[in-house]
C-alpha positions as CSV (number, residue, x, y, z in Angstrom):
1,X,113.3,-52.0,123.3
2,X,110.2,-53.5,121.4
3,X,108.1,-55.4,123.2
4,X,105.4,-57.3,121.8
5,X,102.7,-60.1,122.4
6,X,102.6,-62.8,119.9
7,X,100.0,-65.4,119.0
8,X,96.6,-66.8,118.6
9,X,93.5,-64.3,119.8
10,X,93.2,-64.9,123.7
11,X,96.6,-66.8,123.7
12,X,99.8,-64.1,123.2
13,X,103.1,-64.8,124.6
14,X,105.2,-61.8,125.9
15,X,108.3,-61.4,123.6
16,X,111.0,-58.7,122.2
17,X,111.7,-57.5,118.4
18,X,115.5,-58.4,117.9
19,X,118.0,-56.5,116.2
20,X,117.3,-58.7,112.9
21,X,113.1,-57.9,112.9
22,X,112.7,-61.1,114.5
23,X,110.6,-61.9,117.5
24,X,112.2,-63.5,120.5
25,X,110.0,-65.3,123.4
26,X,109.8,-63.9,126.9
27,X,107.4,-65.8,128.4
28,X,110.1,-67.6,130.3
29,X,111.2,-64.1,131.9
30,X,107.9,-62.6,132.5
31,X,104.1,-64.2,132.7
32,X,102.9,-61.0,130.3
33,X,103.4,-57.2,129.2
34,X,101.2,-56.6,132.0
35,X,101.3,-55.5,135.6
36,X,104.6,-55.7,137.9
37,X,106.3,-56.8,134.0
38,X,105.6,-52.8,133.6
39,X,107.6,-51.2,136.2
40,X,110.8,-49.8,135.8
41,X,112.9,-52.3,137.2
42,X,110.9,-55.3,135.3
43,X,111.7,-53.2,132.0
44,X,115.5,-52.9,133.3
45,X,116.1,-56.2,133.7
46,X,114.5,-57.4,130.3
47,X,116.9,-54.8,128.6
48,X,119.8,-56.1,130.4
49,X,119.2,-60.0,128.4
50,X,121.0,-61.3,125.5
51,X,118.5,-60.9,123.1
52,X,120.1,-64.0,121.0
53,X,120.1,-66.3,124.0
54,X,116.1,-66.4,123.9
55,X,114.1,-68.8,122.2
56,X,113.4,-67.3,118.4
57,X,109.9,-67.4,117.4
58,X,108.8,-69.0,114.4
59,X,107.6,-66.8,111.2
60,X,108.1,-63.3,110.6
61,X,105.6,-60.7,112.7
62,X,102.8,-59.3,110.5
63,X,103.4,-61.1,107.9
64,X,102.4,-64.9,109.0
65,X,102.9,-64.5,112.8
66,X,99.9,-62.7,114.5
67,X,100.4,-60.1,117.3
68,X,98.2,-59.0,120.0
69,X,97.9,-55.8,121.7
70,X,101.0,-54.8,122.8
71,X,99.8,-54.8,126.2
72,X,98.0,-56.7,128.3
73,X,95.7,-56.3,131.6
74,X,94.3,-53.0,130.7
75,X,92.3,-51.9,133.5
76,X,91.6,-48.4,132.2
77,X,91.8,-47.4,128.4
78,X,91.2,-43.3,128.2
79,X,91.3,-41.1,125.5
80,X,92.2,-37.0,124.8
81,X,89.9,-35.4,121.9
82,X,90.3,-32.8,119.9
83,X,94.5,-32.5,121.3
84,X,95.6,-31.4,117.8
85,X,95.3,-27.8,116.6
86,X,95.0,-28.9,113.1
87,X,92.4,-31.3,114.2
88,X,90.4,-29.0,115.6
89,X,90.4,-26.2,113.0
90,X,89.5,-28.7,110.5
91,X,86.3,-30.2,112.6
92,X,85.9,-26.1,113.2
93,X,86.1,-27.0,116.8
94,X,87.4,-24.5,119.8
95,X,90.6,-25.5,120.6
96,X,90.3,-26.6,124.0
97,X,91.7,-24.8,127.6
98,X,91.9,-28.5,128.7
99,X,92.3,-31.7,127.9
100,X,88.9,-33.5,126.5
101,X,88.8,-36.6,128.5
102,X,86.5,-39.8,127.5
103,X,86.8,-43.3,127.5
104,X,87.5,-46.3,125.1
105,X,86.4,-50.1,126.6
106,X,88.9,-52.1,127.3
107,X,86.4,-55.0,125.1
108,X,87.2,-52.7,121.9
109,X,91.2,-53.5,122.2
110,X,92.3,-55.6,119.5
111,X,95.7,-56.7,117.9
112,X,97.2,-54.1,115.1
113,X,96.4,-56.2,112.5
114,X,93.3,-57.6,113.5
115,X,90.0,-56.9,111.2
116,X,87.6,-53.9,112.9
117,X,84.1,-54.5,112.2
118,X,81.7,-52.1,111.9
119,X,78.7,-52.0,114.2
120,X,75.4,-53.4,113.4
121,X,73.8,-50.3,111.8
122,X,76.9,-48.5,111.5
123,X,77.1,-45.4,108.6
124,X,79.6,-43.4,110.5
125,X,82.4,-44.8,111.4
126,X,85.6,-43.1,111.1
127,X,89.6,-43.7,111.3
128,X,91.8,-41.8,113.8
129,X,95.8,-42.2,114.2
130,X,96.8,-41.1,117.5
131,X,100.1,-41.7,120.1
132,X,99.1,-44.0,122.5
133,X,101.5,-43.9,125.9
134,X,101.4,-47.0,127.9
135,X,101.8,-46.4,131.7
136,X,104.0,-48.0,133.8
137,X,104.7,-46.8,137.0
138,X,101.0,-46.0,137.8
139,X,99.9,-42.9,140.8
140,X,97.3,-40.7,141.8
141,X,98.3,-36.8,141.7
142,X,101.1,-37.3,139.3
143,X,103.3,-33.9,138.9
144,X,103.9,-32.7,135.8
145,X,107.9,-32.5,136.0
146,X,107.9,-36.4,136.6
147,X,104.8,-38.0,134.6
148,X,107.4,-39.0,132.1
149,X,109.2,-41.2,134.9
150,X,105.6,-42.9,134.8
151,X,105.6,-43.8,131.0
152,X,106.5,-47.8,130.1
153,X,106.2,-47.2,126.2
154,X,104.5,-45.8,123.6
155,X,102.6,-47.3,120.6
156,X,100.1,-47.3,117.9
157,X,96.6,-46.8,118.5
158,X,93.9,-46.8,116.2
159,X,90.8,-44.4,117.4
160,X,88.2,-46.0,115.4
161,X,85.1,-44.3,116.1
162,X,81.4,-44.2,114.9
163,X,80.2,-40.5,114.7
164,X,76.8,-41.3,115.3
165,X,76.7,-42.7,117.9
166,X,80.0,-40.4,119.2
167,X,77.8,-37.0,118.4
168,X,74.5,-37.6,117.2
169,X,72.5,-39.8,119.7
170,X,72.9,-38.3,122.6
171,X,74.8,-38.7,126.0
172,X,78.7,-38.5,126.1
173,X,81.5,-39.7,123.3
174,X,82.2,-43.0,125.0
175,X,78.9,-44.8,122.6
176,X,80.5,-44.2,119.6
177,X,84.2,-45.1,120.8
178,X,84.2,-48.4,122.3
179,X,82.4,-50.9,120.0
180,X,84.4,-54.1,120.0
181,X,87.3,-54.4,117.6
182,X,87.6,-50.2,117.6
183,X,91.1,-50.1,119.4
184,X,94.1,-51.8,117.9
185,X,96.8,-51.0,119.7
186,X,100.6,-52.6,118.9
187,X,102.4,-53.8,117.0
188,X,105.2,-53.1,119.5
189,X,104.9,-51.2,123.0
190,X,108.2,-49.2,122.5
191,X,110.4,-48.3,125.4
192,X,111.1,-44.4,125.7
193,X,114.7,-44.7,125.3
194,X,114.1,-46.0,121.7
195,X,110.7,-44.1,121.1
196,X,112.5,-40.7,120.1
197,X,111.1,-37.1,120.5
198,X,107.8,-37.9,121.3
199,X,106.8,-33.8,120.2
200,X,107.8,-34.9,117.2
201,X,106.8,-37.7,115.5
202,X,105.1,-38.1,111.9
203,X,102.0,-39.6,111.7
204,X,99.9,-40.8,109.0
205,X,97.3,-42.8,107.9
206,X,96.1,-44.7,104.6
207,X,92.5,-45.7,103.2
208,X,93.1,-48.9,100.2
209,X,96.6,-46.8,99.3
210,X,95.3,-42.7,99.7
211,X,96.9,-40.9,102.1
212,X,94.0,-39.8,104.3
213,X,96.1,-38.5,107.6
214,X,99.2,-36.6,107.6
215,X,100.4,-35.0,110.7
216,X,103.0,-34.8,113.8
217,X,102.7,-35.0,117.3
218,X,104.3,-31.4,117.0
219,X,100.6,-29.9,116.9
220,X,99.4,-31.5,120.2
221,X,97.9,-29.0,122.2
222,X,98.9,-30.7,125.5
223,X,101.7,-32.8,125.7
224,X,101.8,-36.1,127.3
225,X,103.4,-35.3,130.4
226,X,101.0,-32.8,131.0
227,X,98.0,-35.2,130.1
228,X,99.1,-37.3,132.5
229,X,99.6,-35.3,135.3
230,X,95.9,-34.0,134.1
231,X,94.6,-37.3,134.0
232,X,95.8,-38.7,137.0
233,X,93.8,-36.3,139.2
234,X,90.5,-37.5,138.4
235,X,92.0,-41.2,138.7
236,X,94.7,-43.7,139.7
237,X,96.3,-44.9,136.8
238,X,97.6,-48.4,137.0
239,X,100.9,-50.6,135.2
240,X,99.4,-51.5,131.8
241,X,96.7,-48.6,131.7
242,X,96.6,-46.9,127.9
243,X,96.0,-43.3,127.3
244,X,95.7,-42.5,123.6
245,X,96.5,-38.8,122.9
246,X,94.5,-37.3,120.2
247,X,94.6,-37.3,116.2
248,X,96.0,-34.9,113.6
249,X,94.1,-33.8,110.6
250,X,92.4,-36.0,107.7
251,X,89.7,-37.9,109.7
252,X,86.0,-38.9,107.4
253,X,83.9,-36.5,108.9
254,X,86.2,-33.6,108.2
255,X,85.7,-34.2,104.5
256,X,83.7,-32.4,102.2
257,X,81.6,-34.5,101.7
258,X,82.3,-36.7,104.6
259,X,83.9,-40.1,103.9
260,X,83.0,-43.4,106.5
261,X,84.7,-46.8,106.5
262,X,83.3,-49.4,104.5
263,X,83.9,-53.5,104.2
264,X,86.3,-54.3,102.7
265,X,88.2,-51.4,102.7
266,X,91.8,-51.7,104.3
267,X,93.4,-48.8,106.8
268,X,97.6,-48.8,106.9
269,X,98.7,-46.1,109.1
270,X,101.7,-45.4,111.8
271,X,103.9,-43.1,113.5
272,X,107.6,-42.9,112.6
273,X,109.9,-45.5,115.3
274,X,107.0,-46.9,116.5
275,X,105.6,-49.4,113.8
276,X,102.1,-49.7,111.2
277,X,99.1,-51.5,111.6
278,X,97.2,-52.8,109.2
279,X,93.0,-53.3,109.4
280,X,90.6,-55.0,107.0
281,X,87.0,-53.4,107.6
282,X,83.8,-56.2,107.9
283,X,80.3,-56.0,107.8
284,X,79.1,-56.7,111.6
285,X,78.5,-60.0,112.7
């Protein structure tokens, strides 16, 4: 399946993508792609409907009808650096023993489509493509052999990050990665039966039209089972928590000279079977 949350900022509805790219309403099934609507059996029964027997939505998604994050009541939103090889040879980074663990706030989640802005004093900030894995069945101590059982979906996510502040001016990574607006996440929250070989997915990402990212989930150093079983030690993930799993190769400050985001440049970028985003860059407010 495709689930999805549909609507005004602050006002999504839970839905499904249908077999015909249209979105159908499931706000009547469940109050939200959050919480107990996570578990396995929740998911179960929302497969087991007749798609065509729920209310269509009006207009076509991303392209007149806004969505949200895929995903809502995100208690905990963590992120895995430098989990690509190519990544890391390119930032001329050791590759790591284990998994680099920081944090995004849950404030910086934002629809897939939804402008980022840049903070106020911002010269650094950077695009990152990564596989975000949605948890649903949440636990403390999770073994490795069974942290897939764990997984609701996996989607989009959009590292934004200011460098700056991430590296520069002192204290940990989270400063740079959590300014409002710098995680979309969506457009769909796609179950793992549908979500393919998640070690091997293309992934890619676009600056107004130039290929800027190309890369596959193939050259994660740790894989998301064993992220999550890493993870889980140090925490208790929870139904809706996100853990975003690292970028591939292509990112600004790699460049020679290094490239930032500026307004009104647009980002396109996804990962094959599990949708694009699409972000206009503003000035700060």
């Amino acid at each position: 399946m495709k689930l999805l949350r549909h609507g005004p900022k602050g006002q999504e509805r839970p839905g499904l993508l249908d077999a015909g790219g249209r979105v159908r309403d499931l706000s009547g099934i469940i109050p939200d792609l959050a919480g107990e609507s996570l578990l396995p059996g929740s998911l179960r029964r929302i497969a087991a409907l007749d798609e065509q027997a729920l209310p269509l939505v009006e207009g076509v998604p991303q392209a007149g009808l806004r969505l949200g994050p895929c995903v809502a009541g995100t208690q905990k939103f963590i992120a895995i650096g430098l989990n690509y090889a190519d990544h890391a040879a390119e930032t001329g980074a050791a590759v790591p023993t284990e998994p680099v663990v920081f944090s995004k706030w849950t404030s910086c989640i934002s629809g897939p489509d939804d402008d980022v802005e840049l903070p106020r004093g911002s010269v650094k900030t950077d695009w990152e493509v990564e596989l975000g894995v949605v948890i649903g069945l949440g636990g403390r101590y999770i073994e490795q052999a069974a942290a897939l059982e764990h997984v609701a979906g996996y989607c989009v996510v959009n590292d934004v990050s200011e460098r700056e502040w991430q590296a520069e001016r002192g204290g940990s990574w989270d400063k740079g990665k959590g300014f409002d607006t710098f995680g979309p996440v969506g457009p769909w929250l796609v179950t793992p039966d549908e979500a393919g070989d998640i070690g091997a997915l293309d992934m890619w990402l676009e600056l107004d039209g130039q290929r800027m990212q190309t890369g596959s989930t193939a050259t994660m150093i740790f894989g998301v089972a064993e992220i999550i079983a890493y993870v889980s030690r140090f925490l208790t993930l929870a139904p809706g928590d996100i853990i975003t799993t690292g970028t591939p190769p292509g990112v600004g400050m790699a460049m020679r000279p290094p490239r930032y985001l500026k307004p009104g440049e647009v980002m396109r970028l996804g990962i094959d079977g599990l949708g694009v985003q699409t972000q206009r860059v503003v000035a700060p407010r």
